[in-house]
Kinemage of the C-alpha trace (Angstrom):
@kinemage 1
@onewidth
@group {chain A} dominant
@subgroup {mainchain}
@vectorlist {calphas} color= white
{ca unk a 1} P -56.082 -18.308 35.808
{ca unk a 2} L -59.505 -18.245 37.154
{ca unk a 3} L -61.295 -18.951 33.846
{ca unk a 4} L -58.328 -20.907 32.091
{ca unk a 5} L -55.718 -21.895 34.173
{ca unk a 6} L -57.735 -22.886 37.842
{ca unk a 7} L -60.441 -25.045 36.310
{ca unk a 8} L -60.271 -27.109 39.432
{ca unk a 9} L -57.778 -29.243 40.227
{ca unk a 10} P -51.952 -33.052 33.853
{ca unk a 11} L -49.789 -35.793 33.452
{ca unk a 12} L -46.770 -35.389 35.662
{ca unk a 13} L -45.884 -38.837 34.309
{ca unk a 14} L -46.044 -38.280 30.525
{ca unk a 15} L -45.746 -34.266 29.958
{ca unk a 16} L -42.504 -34.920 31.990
{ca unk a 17} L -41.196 -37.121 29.278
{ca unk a 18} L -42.713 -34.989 26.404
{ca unk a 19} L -40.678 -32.236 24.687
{ca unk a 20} L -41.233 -28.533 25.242
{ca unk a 21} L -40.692 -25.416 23.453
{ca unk a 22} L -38.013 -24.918 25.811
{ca unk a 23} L -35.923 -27.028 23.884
{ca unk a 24} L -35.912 -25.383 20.581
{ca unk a 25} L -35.553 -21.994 22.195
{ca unk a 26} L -38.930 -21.132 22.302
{ca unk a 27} L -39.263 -21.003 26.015
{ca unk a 28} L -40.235 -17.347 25.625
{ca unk a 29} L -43.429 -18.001 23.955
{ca unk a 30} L -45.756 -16.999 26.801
{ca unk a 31} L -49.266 -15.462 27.388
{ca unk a 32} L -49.108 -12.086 28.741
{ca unk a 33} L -52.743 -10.904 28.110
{ca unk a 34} L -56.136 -13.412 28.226
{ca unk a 35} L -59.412 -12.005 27.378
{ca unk a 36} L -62.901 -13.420 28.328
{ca unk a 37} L -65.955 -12.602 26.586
{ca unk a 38} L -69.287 -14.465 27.091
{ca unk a 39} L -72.182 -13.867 24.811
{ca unk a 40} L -74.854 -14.456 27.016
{ca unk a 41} L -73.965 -13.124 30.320
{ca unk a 42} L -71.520 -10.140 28.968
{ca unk a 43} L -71.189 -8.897 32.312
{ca unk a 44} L -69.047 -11.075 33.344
{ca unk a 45} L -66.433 -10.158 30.502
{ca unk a 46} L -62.755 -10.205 31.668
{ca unk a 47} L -58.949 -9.798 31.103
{ca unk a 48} L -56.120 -10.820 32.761
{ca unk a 49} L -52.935 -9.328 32.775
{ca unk a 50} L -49.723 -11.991 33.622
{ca unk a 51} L -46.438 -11.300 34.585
{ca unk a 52} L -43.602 -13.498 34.499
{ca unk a 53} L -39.939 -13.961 36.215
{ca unk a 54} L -38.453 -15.405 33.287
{ca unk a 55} L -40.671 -18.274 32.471
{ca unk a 56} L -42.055 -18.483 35.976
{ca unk a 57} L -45.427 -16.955 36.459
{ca unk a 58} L -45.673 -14.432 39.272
{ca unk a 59} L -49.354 -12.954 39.098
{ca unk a 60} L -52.596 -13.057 37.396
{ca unk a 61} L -54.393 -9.463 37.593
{ca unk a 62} L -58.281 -9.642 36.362
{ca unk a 63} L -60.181 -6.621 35.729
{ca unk a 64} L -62.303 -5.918 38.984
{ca unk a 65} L -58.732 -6.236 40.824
{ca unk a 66} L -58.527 -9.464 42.260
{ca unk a 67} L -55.344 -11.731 41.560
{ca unk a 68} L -53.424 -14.950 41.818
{ca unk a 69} L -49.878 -14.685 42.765
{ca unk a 70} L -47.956 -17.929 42.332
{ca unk a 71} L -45.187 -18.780 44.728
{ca unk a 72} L -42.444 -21.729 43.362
{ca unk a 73} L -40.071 -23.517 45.633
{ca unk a 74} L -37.287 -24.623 43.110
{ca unk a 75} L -38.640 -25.062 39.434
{ca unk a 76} L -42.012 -26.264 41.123
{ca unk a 77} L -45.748 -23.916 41.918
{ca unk a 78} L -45.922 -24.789 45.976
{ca unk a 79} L -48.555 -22.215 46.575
{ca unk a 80} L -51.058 -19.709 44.798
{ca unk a 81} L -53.218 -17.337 46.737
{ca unk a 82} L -56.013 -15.544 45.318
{ca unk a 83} L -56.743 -12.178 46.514
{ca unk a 84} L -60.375 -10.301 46.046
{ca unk a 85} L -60.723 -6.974 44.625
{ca unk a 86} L -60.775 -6.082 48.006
{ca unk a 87} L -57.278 -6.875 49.031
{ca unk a 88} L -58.083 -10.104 50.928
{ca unk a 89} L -57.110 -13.280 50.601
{ca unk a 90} L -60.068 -15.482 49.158
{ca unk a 91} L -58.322 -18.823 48.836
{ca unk a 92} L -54.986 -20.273 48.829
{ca unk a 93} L -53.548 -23.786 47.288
{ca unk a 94} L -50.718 -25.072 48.748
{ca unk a 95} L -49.182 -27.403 46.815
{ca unk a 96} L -46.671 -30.913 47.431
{ca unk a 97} L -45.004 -33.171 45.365
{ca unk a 98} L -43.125 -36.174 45.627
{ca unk a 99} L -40.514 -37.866 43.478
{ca unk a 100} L -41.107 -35.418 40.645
{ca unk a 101} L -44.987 -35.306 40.766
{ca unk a 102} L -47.914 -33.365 42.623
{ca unk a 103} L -48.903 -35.838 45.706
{ca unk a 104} L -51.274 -32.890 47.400
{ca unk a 105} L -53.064 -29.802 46.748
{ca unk a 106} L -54.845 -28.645 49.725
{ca unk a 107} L -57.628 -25.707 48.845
{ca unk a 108} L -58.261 -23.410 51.849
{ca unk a 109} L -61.180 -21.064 50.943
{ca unk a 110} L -62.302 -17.895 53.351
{ca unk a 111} L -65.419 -16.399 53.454
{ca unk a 112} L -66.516 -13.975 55.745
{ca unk a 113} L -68.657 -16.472 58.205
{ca unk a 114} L -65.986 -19.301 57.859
{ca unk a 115} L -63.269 -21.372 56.796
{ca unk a 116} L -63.095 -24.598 53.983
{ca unk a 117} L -60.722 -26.767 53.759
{ca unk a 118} L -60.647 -29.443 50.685
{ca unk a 119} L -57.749 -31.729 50.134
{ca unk a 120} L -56.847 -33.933 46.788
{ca unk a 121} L -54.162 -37.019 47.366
{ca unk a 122} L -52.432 -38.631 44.163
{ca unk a 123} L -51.425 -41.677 43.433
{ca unk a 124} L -49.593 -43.045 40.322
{ca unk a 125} L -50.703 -46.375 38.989
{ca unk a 126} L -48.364 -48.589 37.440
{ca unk a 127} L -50.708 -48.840 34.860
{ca unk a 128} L -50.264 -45.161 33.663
{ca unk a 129} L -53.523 -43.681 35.316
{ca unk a 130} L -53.542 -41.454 38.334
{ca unk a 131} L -55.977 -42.012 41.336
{ca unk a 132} L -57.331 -39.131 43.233
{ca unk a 133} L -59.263 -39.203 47.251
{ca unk a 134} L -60.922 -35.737 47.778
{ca unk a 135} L -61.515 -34.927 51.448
{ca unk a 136} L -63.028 -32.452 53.400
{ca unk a 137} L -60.777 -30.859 56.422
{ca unk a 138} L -62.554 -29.837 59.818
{ca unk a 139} L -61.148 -26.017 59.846
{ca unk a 140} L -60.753 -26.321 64.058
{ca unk a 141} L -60.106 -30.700 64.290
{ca unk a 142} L -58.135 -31.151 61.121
{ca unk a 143} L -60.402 -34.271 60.800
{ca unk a 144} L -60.640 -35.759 56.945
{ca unk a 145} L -63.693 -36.766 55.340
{ca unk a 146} L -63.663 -38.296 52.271
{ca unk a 147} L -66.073 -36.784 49.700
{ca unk a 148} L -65.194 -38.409 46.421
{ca unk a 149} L -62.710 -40.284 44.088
{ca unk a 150} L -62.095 -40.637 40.720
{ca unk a 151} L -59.049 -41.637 38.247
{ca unk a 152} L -57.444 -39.574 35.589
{ca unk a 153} L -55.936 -40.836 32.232
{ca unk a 154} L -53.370 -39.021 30.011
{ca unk a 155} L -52.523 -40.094 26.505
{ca unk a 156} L -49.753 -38.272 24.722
{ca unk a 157} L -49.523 -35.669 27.188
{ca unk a 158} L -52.827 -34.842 27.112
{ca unk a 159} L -56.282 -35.136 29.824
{ca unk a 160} L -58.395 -37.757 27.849
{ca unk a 161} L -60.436 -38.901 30.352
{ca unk a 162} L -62.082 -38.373 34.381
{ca unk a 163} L -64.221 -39.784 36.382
{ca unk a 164} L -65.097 -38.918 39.787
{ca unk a 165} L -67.277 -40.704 42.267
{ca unk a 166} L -69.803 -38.722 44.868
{ca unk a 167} L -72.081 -40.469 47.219
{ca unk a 168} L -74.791 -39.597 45.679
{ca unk a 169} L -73.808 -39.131 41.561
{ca unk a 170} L -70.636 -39.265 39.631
{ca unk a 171} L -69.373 -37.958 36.536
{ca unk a 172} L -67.458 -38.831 33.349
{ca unk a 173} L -65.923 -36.224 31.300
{ca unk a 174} L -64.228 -37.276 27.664
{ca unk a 175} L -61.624 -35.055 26.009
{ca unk a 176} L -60.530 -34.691 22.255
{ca unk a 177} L -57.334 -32.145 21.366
{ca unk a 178} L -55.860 -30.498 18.077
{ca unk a 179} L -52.060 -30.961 17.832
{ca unk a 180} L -51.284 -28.020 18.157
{ca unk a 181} L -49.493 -25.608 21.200
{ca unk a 182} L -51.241 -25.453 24.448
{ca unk a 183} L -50.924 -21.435 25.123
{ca unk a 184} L -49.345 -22.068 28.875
{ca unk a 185} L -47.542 -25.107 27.721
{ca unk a 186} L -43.830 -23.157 28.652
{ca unk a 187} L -44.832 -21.852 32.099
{ca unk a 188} L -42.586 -23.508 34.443
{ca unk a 189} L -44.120 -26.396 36.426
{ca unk a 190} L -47.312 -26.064 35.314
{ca unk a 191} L -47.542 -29.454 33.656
{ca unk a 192} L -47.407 -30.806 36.981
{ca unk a 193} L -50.733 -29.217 38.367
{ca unk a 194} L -52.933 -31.987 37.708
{ca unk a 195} L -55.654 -29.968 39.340
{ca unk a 196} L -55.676 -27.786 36.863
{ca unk a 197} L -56.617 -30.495 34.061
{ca unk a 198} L -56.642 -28.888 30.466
{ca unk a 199} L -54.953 -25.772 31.424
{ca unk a 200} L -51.919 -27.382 31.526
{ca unk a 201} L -52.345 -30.061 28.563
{ca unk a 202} L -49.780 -30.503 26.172
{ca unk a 203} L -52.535 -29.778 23.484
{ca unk a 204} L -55.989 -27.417 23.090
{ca unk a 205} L -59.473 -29.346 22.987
{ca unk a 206} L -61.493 -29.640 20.879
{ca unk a 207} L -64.055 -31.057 22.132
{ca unk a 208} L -65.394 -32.028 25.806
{ca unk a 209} L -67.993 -34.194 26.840
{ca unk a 210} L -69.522 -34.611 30.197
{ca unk a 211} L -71.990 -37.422 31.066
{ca unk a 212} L -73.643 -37.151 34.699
{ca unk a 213} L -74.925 -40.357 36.247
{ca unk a 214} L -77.195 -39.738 39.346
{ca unk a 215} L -79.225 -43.199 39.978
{ca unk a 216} L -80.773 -43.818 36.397
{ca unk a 217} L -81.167 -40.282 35.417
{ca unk a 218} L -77.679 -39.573 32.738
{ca unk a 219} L -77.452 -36.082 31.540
{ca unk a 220} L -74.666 -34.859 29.156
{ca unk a 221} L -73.128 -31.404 28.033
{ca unk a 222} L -70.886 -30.750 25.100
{ca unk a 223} L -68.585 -28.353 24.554
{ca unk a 224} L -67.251 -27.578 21.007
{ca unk a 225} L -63.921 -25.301 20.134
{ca unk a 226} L -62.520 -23.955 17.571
{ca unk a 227} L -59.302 -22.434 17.427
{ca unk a 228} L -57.631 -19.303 15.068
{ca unk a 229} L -53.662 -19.911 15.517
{ca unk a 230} L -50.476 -17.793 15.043
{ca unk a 231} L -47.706 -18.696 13.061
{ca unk a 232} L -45.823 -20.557 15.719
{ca unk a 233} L -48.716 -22.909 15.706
{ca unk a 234} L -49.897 -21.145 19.250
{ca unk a 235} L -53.687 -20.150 19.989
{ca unk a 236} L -54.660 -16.669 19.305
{ca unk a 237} L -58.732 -17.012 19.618
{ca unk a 238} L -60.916 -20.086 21.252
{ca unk a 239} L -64.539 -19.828 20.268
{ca unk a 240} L -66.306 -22.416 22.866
{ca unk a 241} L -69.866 -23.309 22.073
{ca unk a 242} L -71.931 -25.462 24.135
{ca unk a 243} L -75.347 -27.532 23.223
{ca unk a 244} L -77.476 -23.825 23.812
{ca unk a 245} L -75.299 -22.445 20.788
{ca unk a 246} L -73.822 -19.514 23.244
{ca unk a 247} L -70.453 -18.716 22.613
{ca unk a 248} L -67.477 -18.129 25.034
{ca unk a 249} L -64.204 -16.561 23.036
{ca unk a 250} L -60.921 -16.357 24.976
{ca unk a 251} L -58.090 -14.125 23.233
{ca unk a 252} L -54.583 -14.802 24.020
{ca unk a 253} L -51.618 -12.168 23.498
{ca unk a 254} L -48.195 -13.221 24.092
């Protein structure tokens, strides 16, 4: 969703071959409610409301209106579209796979003066990583201009590691996990959205660390959570604290 789920742009390779809670008949085991609460900016407090066909996810309500409705072709997420409070259509990701796996995701977003168009390409490594090319799409000419690229690594199921490349700076983020349920682990297709990196882990972080390289100036953030769990070993409250000690605490019901 837009705080949890689209965190822009997980392993097709290894969630693929990782057991579910759809195999022990716990496929039912979704999140249905997702609060947001933000201690220093409380204003932007949220809560979305998701509805499901079956284990498919159809929409993502928030509280000033807006939305995400998810559109599958087969067992796979093809396209989401995300509306404004307003009724319009803000941005839509349509979505491609081949052999099993997520080859494109291209993100058309629509202000009121113009048009962008971004577009991510995959490729699978043979040594278990997955390469990424982000371009930029001409709106009128269709014409591609690469922006950036950067490799992803998966261990166990899990985002460990990204790096991504800009002309200018480039970025390294580092990523430790619990063992414990990943709340939209048993939506269908989601662990195939590599866009949507932790989101659609097999596992919750713990802990994230981003270092920024831009010439010889390296900056880095950490993020810190800590997790309060139901008895099914799923999250019920993420407390998030970064290196200013303000707190964000997300609330799933299911």
């Amino acid at each position: 969703m837009k705080k949890q789920l689209c965190l822009f742009v997980v392993a097709a390779l290894t969630l693929a071959s990782c057991s579910s809670d759809s195999e022990n008949g716990s496929d039912t085991i979704l999140p249905t409610i997702v609060s947001y609460k933000y201690s220093d900016s409380p204003g932007d407090n949220d809560l979305s409301t998701i509805t499901y066909n079956g284990n498919k996810i159809v929409t993502a309500g928030y509280t000033a209106n807006d939305k995400e409705v998810y559109t599958y072709t087969g067992d796979v997420i093809s396209k989401i579209e995300d509306f404004a409070e307003e009724g319009n259509i803000s941005s839509i990701n349509e979505l491609t796979y081949e052999s099993g796996k997520l080859k494109t995701d291209v993100l058309t977003e629509i202000a009121s003066d113009r048009t962008y168009i971004s577009k991510r390409v995959y490729t699978y490594n043979t040594n278990g990583t997955i390469s990424f090319v982000n371009y930029s799409v001409d709106p009128t000419t269709k014409v591609e201009t690469k922006s950036s690229e950067g490799v992803l690594i998966y261990t166990n199921g899990n985002l460990t590691k990204k790096t991504e490349v800009f002309d200018s700076y480039s970025y390294t983020k580092t990523y430790e996990y619990d063992a414990k349920n990943n709340p939209f682990k048993n939506i269908l297709g989601f662990n195939l959205l590599i866009d949507h990196e932790t989101s659609a882990s097999l596992n919750n972080v713990t802990k994230l660390t981003t270092v920024y390289t831009r010439g010889e100036e390296i900056t880095t953030n950490i993020f810190n959570s800590v997790y309060e769990y139901d008895a099914k070993g799923y999250p019920t409250k993420q407390t998030q604290t970064d290196d200013s000690d303000s707190d964000e605490i997300t609330e799933y019901t299911y």
